[in-house]
PDB file with one MODEL, atoms N, CA, C and O in Angstrom:
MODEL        1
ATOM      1  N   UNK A   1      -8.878 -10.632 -27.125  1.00  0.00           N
ATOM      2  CA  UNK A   1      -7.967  -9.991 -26.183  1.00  0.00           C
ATOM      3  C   UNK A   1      -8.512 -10.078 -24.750  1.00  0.00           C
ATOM      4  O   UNK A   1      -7.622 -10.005 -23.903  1.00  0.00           O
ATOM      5  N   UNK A   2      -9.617 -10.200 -24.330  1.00  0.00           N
ATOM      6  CA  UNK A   2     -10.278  -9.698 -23.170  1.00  0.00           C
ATOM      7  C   UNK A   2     -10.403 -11.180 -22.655  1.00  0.00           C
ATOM      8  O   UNK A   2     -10.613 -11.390 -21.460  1.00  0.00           O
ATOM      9  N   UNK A   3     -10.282 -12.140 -23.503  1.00  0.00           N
ATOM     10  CA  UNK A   3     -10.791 -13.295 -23.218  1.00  0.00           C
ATOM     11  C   UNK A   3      -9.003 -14.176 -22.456  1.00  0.00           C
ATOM     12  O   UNK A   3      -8.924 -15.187 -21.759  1.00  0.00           O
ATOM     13  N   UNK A   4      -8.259 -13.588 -22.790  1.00  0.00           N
ATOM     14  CA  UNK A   4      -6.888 -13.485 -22.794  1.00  0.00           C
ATOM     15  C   UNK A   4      -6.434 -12.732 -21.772  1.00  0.00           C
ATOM     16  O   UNK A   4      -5.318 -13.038 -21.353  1.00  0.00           O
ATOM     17  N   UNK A   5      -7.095 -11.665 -21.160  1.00  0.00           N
ATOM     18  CA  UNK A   5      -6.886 -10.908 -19.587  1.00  0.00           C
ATOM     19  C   UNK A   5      -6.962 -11.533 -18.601  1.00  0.00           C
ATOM     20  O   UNK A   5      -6.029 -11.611 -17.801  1.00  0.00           O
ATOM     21  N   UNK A   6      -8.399 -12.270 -18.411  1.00  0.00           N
ATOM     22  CA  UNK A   6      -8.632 -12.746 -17.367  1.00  0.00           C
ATOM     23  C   UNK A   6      -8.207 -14.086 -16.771  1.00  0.00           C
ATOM     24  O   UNK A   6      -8.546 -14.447 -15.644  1.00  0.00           O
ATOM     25  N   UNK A   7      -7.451 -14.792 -17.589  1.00  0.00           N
ATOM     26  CA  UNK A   7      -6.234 -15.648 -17.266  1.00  0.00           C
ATOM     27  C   UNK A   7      -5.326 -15.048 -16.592  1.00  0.00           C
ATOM     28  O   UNK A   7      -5.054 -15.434 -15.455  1.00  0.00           O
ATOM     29  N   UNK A   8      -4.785 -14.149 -17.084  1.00  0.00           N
ATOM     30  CA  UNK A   8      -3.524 -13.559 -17.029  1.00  0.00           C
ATOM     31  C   UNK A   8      -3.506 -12.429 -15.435  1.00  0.00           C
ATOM     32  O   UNK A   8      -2.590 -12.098 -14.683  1.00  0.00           O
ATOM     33  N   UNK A   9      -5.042 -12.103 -15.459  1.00  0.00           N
ATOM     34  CA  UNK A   9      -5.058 -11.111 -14.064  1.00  0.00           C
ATOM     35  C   UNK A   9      -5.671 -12.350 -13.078  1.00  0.00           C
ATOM     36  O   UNK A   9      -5.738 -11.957 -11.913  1.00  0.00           O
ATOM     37  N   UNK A  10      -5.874 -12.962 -13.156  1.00  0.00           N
ATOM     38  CA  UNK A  10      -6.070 -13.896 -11.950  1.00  0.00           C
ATOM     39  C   UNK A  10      -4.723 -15.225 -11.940  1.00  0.00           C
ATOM     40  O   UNK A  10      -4.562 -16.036 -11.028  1.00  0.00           O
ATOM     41  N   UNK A  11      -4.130 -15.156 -12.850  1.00  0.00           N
ATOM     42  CA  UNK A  11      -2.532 -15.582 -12.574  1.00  0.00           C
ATOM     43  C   UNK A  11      -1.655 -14.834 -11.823  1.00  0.00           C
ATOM     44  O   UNK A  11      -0.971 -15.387 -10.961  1.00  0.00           O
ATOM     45  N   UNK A  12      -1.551 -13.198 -12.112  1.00  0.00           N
ATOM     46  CA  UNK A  12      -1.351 -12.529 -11.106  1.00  0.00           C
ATOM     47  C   UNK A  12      -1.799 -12.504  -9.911  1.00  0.00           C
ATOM     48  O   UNK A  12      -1.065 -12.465  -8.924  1.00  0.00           O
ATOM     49  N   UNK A  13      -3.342 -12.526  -9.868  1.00  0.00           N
ATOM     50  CA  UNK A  13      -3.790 -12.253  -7.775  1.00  0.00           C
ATOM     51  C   UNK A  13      -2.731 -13.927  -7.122  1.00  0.00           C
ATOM     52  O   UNK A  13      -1.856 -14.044  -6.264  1.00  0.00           O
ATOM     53  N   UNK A  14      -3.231 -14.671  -7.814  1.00  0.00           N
ATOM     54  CA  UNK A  14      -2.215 -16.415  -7.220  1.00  0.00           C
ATOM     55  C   UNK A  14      -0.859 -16.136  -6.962  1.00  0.00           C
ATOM     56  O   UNK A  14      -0.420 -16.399  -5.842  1.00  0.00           O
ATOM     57  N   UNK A  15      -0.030 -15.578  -7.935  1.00  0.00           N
ATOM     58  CA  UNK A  15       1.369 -15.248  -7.187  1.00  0.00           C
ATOM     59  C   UNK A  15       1.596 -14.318  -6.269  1.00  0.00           C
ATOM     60  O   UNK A  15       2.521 -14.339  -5.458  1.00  0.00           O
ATOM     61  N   UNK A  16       0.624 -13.348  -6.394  1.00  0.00           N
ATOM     62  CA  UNK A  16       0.535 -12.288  -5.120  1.00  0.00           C
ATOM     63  C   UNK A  16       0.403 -12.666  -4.294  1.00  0.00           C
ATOM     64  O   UNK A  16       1.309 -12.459  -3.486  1.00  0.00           O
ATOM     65  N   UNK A  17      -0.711 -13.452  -3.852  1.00  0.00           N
ATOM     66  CA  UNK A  17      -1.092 -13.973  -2.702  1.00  0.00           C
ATOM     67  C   UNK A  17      -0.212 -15.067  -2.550  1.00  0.00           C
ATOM     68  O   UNK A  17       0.450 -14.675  -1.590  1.00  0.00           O
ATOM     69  N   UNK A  18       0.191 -16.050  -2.817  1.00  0.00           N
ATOM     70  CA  UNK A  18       1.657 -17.105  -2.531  1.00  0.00           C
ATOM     71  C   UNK A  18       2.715 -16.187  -1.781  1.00  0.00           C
ATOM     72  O   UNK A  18       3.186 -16.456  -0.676  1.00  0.00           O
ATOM     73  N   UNK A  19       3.023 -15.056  -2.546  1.00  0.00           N
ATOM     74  CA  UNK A  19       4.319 -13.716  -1.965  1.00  0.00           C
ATOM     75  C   UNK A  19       3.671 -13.472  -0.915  1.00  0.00           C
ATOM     76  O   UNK A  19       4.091 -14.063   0.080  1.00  0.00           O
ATOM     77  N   UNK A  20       2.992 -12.959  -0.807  1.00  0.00           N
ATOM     78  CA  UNK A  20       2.288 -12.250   0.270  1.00  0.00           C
ATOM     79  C   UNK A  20       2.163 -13.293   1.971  1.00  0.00           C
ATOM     80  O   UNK A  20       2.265 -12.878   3.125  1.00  0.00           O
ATOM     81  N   UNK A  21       1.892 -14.833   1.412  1.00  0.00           N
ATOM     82  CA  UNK A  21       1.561 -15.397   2.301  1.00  0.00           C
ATOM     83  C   UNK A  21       2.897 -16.105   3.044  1.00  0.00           C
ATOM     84  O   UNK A  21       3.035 -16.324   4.248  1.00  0.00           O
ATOM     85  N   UNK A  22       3.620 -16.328   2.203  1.00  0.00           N
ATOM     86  CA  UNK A  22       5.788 -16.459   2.202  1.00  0.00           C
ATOM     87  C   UNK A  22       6.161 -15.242   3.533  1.00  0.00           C
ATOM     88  O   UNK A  22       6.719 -15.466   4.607  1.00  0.00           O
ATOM     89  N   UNK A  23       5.490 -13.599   2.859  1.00  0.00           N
ATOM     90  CA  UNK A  23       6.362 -12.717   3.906  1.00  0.00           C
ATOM     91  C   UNK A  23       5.404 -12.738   4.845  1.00  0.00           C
ATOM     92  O   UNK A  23       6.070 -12.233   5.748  1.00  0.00           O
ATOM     93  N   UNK A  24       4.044 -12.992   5.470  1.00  0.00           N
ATOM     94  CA  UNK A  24       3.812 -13.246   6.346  1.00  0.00           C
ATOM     95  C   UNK A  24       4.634 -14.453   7.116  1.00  0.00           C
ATOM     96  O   UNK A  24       4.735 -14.311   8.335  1.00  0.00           O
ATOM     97  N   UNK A  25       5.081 -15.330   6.675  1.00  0.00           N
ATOM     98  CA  UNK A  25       4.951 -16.601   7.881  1.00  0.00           C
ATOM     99  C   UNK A  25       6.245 -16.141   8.061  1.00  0.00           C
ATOM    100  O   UNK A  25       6.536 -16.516   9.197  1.00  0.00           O
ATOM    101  N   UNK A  26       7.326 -15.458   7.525  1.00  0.00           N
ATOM    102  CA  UNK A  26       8.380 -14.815   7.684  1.00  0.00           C
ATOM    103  C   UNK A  26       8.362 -13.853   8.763  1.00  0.00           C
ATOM    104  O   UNK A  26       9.269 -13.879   9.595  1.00  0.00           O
ATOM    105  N   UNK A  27       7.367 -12.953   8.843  1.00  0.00           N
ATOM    106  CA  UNK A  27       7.392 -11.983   9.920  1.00  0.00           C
ATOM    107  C   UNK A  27       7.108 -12.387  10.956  1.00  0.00           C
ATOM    108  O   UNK A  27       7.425 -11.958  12.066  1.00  0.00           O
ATOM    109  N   UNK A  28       6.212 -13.626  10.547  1.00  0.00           N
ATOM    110  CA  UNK A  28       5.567 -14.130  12.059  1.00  0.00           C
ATOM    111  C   UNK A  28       6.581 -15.279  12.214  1.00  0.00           C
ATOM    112  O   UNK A  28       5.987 -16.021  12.996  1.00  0.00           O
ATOM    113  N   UNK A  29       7.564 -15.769  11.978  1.00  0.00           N
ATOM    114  CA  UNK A  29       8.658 -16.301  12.396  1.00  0.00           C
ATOM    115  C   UNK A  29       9.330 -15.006  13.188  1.00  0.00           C
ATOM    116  O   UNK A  29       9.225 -14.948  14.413  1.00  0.00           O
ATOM    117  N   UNK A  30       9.997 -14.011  12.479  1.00  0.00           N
ATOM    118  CA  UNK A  30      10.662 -13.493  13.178  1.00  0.00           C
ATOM    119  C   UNK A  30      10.493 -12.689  14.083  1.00  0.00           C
ATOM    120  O   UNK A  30      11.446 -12.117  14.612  1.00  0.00           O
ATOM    121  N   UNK A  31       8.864 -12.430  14.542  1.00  0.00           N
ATOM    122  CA  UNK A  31       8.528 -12.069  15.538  1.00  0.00           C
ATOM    123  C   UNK A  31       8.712 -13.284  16.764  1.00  0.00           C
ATOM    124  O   UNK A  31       9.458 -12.998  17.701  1.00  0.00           O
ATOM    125  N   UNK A  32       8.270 -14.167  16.760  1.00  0.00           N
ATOM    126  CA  UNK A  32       8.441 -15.399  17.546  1.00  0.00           C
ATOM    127  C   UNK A  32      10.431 -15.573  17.746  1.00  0.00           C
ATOM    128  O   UNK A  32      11.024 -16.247  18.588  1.00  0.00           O
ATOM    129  N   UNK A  33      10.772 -15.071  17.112  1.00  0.00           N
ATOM    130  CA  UNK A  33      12.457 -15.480  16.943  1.00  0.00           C
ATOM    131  C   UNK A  33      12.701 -14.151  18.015  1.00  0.00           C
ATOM    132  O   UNK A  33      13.580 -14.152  18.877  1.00  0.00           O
ATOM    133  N   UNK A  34      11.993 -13.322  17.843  1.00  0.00           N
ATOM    134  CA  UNK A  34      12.460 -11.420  19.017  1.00  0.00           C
ATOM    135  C   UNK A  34      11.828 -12.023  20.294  1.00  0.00           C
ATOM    136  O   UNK A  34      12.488 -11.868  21.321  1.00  0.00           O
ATOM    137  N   UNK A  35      11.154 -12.404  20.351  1.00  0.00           N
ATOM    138  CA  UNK A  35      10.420 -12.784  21.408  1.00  0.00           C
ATOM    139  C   UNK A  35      11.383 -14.197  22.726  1.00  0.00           C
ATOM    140  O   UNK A  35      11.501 -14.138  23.950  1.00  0.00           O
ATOM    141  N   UNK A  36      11.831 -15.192  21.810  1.00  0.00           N
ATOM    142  CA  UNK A  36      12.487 -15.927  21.975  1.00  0.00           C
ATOM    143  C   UNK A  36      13.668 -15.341  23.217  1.00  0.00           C
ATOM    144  O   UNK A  36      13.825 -15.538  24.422  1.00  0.00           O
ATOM    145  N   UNK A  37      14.489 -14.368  21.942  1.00  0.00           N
ATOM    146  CA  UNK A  37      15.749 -12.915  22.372  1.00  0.00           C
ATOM    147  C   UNK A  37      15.473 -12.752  23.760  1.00  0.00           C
ATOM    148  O   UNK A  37      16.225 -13.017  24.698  1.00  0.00           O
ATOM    149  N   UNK A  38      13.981 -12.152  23.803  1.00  0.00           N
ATOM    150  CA  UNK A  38      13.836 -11.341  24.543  1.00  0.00           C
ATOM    151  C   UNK A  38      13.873 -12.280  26.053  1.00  0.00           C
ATOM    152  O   UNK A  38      14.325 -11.797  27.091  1.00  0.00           O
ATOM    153  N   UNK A  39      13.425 -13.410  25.979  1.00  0.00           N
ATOM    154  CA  UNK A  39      12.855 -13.873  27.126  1.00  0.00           C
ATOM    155  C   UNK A  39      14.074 -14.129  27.627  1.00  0.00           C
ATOM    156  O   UNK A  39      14.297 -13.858  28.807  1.00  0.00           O
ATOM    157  N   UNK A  40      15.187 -14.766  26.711  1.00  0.00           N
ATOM    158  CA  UNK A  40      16.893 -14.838  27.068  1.00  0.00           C
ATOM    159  C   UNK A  40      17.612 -13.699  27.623  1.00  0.00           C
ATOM    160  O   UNK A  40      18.609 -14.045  28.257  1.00  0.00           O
ATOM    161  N   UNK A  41      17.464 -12.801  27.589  1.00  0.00           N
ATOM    162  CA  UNK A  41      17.823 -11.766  27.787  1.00  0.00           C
ATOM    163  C   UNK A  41      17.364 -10.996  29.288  1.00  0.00           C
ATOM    164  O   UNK A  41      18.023 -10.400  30.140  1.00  0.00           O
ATOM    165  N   UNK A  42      15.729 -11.361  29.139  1.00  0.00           N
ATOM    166  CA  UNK A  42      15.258 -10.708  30.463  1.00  0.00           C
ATOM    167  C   UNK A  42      15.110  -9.300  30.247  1.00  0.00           C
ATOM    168  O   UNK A  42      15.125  -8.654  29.199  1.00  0.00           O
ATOM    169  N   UNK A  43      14.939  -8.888  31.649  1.00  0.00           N
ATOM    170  CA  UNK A  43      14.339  -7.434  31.647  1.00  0.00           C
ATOM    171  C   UNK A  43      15.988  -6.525  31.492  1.00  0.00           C
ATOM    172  O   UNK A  43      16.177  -5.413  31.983  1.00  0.00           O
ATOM    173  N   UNK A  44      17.111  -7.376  30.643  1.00  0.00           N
ATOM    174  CA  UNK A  44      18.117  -6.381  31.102  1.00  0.00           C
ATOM    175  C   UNK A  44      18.093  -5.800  29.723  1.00  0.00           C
ATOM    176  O   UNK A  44      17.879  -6.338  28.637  1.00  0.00           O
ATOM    177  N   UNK A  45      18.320  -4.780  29.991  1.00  0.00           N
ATOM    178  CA  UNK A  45      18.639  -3.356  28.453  1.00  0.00           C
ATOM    179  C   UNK A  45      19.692  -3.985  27.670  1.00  0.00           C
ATOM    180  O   UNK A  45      20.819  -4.369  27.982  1.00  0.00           O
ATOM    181  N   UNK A  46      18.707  -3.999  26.002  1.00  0.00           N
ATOM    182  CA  UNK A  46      20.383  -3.742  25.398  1.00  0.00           C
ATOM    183  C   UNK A  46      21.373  -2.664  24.861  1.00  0.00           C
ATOM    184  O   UNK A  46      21.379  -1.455  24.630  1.00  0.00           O
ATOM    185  N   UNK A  47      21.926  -3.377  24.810  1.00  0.00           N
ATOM    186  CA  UNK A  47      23.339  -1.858  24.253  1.00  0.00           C
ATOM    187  C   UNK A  47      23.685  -2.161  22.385  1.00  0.00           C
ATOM    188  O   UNK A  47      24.422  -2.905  21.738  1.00  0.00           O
ATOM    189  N   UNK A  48      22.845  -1.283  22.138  1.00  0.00           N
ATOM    190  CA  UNK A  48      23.088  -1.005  20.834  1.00  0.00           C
ATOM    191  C   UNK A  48      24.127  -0.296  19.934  1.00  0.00           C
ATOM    192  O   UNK A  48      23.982  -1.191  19.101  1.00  0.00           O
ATOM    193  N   UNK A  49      24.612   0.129  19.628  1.00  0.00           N
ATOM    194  CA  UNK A  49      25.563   1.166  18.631  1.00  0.00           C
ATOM    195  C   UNK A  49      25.019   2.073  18.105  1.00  0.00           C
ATOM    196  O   UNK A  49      23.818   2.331  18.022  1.00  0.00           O
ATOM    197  N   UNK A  50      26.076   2.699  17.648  1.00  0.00           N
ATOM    198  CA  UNK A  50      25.372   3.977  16.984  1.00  0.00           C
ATOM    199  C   UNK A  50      24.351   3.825  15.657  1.00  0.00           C
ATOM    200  O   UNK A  50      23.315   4.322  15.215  1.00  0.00           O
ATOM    201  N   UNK A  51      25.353   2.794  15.321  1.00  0.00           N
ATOM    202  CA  UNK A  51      25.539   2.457  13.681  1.00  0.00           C
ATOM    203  C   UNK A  51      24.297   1.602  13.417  1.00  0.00           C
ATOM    204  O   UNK A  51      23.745   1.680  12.319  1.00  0.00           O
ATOM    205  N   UNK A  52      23.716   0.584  14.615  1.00  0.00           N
ATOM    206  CA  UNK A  52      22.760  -0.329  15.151  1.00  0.00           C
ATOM    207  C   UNK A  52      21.602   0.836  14.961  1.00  0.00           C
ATOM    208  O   UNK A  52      20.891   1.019  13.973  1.00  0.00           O
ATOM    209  N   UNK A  53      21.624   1.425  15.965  1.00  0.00           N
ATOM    210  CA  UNK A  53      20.295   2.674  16.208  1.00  0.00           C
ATOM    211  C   UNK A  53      20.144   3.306  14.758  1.00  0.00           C
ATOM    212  O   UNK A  53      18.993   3.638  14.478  1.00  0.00           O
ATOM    213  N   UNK A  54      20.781   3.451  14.124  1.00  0.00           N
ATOM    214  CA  UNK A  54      20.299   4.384  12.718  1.00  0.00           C
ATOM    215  C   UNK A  54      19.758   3.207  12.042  1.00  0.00           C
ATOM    216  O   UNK A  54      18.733   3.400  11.389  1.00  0.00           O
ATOM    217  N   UNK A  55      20.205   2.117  12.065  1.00  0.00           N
ATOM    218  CA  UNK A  55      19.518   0.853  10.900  1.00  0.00           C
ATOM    219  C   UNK A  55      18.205   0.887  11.307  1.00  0.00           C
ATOM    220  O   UNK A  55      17.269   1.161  10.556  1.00  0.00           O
ATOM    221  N   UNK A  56      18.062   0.494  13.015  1.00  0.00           N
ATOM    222  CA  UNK A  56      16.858   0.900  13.178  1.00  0.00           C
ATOM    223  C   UNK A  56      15.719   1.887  13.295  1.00  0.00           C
ATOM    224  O   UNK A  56      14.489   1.871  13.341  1.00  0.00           O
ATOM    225  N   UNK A  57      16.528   2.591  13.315  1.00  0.00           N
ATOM    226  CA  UNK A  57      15.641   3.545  12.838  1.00  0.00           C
ATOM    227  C   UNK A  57      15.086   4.224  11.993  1.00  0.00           C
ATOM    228  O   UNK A  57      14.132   4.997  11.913  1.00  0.00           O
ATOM    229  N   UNK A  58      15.932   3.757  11.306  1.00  0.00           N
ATOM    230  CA  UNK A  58      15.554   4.343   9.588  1.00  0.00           C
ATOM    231  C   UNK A  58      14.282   3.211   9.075  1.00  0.00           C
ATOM    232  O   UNK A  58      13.445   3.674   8.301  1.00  0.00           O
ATOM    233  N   UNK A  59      14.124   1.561   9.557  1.00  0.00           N
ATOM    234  CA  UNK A  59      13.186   1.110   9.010  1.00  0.00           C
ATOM    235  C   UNK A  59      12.277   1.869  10.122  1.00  0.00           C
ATOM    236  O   UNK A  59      11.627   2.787   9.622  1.00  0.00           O
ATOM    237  N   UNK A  60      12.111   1.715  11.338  1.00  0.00           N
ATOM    238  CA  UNK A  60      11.047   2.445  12.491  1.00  0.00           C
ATOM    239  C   UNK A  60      10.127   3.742  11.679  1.00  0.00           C
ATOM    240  O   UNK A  60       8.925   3.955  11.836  1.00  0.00           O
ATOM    241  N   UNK A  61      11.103   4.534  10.757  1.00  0.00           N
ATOM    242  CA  UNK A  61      10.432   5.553  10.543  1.00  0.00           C
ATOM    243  C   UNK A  61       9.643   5.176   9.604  1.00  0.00           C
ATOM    244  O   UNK A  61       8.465   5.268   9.950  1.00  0.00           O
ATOM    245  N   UNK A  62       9.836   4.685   8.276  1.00  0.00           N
ATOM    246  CA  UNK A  62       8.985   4.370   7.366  1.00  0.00           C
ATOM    247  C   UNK A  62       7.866   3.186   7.914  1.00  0.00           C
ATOM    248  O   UNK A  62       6.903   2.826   7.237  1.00  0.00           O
ATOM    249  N   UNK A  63       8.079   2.842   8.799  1.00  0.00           N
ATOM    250  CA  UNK A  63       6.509   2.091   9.426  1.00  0.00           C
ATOM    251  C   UNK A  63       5.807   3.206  10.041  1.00  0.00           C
ATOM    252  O   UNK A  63       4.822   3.763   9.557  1.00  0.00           O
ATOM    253  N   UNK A  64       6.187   3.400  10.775  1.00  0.00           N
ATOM    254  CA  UNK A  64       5.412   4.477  11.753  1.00  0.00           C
ATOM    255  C   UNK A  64       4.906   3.943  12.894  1.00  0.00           C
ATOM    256  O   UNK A  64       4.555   2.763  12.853  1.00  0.00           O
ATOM    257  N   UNK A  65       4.745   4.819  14.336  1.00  0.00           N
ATOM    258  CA  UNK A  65       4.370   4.528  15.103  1.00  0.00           C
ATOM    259  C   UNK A  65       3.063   3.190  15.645  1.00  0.00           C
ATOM    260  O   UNK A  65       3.339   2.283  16.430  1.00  0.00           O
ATOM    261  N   UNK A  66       1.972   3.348  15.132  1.00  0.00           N
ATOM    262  CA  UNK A  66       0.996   2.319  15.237  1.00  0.00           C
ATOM    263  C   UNK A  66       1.504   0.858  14.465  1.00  0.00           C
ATOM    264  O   UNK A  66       0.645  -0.023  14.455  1.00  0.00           O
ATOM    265  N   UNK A  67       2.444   0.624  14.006  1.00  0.00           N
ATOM    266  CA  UNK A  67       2.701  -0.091  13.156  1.00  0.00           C
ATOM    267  C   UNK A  67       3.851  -1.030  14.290  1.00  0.00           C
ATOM    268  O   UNK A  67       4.086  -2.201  14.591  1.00  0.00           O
ATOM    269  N   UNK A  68       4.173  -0.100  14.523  1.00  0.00           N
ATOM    270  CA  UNK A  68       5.674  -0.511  15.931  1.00  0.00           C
ATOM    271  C   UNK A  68       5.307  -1.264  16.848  1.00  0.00           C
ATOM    272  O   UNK A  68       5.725  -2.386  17.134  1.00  0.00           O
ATOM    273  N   UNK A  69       4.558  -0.683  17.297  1.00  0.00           N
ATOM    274  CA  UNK A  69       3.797  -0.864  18.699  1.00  0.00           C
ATOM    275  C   UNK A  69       2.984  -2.306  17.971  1.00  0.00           C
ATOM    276  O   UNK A  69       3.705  -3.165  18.480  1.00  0.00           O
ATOM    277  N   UNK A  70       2.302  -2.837  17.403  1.00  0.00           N
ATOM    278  CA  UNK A  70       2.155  -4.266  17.207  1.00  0.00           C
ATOM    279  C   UNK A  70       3.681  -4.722  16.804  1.00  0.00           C
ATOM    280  O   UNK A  70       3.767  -5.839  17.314  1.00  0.00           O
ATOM    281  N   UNK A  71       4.523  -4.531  16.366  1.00  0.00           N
ATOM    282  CA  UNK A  71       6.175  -5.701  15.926  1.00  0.00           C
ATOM    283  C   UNK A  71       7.229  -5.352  16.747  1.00  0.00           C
ATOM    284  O   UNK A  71       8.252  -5.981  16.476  1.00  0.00           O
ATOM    285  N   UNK A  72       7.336  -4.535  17.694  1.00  0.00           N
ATOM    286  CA  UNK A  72       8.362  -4.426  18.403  1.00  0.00           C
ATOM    287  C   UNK A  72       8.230  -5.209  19.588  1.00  0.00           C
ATOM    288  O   UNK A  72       7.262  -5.378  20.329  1.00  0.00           O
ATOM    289  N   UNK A  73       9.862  -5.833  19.633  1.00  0.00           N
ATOM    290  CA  UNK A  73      10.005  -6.876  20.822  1.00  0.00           C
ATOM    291  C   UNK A  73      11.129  -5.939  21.702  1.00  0.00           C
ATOM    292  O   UNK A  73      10.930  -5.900  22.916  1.00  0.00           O
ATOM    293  N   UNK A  74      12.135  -5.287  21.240  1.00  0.00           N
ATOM    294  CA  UNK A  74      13.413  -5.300  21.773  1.00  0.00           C
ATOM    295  C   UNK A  74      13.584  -3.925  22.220  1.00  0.00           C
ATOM    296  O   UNK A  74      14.237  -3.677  23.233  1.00  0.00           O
ATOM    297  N   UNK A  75      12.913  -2.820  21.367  1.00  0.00           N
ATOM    298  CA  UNK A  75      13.246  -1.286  21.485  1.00  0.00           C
ATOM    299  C   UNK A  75      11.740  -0.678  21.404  1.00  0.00           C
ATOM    300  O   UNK A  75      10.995  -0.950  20.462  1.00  0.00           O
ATOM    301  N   UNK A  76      11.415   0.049  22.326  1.00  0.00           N
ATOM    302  CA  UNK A  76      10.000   1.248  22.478  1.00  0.00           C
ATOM    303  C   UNK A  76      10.041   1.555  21.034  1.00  0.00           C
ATOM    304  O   UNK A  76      11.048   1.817  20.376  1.00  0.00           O
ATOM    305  N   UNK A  77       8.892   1.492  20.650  1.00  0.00           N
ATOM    306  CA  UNK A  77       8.774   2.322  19.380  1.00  0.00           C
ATOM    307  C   UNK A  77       9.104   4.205  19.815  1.00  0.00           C
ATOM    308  O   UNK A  77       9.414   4.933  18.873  1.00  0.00           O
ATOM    309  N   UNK A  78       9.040   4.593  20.713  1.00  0.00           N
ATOM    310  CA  UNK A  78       9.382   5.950  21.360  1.00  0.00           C
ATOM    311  C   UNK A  78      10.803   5.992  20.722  1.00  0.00           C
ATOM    312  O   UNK A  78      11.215   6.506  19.682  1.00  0.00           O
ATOM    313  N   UNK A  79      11.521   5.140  21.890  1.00  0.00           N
ATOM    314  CA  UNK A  79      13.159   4.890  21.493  1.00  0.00           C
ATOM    315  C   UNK A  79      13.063   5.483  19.688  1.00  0.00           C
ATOM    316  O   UNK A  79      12.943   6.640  19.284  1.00  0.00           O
ATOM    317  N   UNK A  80      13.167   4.242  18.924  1.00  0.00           N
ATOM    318  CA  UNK A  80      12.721   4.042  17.637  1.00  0.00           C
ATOM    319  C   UNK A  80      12.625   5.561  17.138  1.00  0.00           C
ATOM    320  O   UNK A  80      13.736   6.031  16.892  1.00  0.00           O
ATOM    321  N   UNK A  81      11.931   6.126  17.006  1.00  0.00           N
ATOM    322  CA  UNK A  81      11.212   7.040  16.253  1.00  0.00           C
ATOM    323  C   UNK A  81      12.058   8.520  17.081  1.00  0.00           C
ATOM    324  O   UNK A  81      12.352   9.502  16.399  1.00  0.00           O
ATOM    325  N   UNK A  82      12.310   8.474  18.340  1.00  0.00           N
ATOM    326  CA  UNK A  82      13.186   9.585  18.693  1.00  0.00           C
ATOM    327  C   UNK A  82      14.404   9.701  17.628  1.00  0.00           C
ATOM    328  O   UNK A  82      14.791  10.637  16.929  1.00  0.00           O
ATOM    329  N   UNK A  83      14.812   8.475  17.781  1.00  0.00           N
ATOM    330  CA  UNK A  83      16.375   8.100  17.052  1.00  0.00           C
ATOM    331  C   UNK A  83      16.348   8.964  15.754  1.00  0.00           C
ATOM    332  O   UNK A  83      17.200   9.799  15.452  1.00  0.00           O
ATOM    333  N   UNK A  84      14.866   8.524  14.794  1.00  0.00           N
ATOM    334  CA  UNK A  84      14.959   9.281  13.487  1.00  0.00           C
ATOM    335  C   UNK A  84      15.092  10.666  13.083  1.00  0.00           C
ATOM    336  O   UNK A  84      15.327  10.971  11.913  1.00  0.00           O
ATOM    337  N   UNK A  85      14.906  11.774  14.299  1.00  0.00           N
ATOM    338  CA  UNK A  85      14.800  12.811  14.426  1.00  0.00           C
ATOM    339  C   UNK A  85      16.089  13.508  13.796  1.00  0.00           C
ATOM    340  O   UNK A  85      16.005  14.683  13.440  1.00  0.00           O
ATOM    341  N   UNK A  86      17.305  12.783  13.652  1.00  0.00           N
ATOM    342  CA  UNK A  86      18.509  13.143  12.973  1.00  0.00           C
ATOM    343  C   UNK A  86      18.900  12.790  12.328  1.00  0.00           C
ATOM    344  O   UNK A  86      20.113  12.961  12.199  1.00  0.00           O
ATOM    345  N   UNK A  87      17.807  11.639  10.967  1.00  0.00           N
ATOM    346  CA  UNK A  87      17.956  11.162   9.953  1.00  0.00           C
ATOM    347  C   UNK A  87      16.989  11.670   9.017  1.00  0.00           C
ATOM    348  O   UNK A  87      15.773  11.856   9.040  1.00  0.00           O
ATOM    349  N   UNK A  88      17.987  11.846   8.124  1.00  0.00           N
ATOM    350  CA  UNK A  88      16.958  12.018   6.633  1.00  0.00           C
ATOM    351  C   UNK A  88      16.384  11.104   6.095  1.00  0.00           C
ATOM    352  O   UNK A  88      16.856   9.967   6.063  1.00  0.00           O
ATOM    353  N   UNK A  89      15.180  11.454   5.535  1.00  0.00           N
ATOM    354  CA  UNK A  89      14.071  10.224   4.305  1.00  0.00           C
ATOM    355  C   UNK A  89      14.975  10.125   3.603  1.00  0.00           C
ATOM    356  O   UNK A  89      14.895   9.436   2.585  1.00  0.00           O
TER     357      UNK A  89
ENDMDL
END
């Protein structure tokens, strides 16, 4: 049996790490993709929705502040995290 684990748990760490390394180049695409936005856009504000501000904010909250502040291109993590103040977990 034991001889039969350690196949099987280091078959697991390999697909983890493959997943793992997929949603990195993903985030770091779509950070480079906000960034892109942003430079098009310029220093002018955007205008979000209501409906916009709760999407974001509902992921904003479950990251949390220190977390923001490295991935945010478009909205203050301040913004962000004020917004959640009238949303439930």
């Amino acid at each position: 049996m034991n001889q039969f684990v350690k196949p099987l748990q280091m078959l697991a760490v390999i697909v983890a790490g493959l997943l793992n390394e997929q949603q990195q180049l993903a985030i770091e695409y779509l950070r480079e993709e906000n960034r892109v936005l942003r430079e098009q856009f310029g220093k002018r504000r955007f205008r979000f929705t209501d409906k916009q501000r709760r999407r974001l904010a509902v992921r904003a909250k479950r990251l949390g502040r220190k977390k923001l502040h490295e991935i945010c291109c478009i909205v203050t993590p301040a913004t962000l995290l004020h917004c959640c103040t009238g949303i439930g977990s």
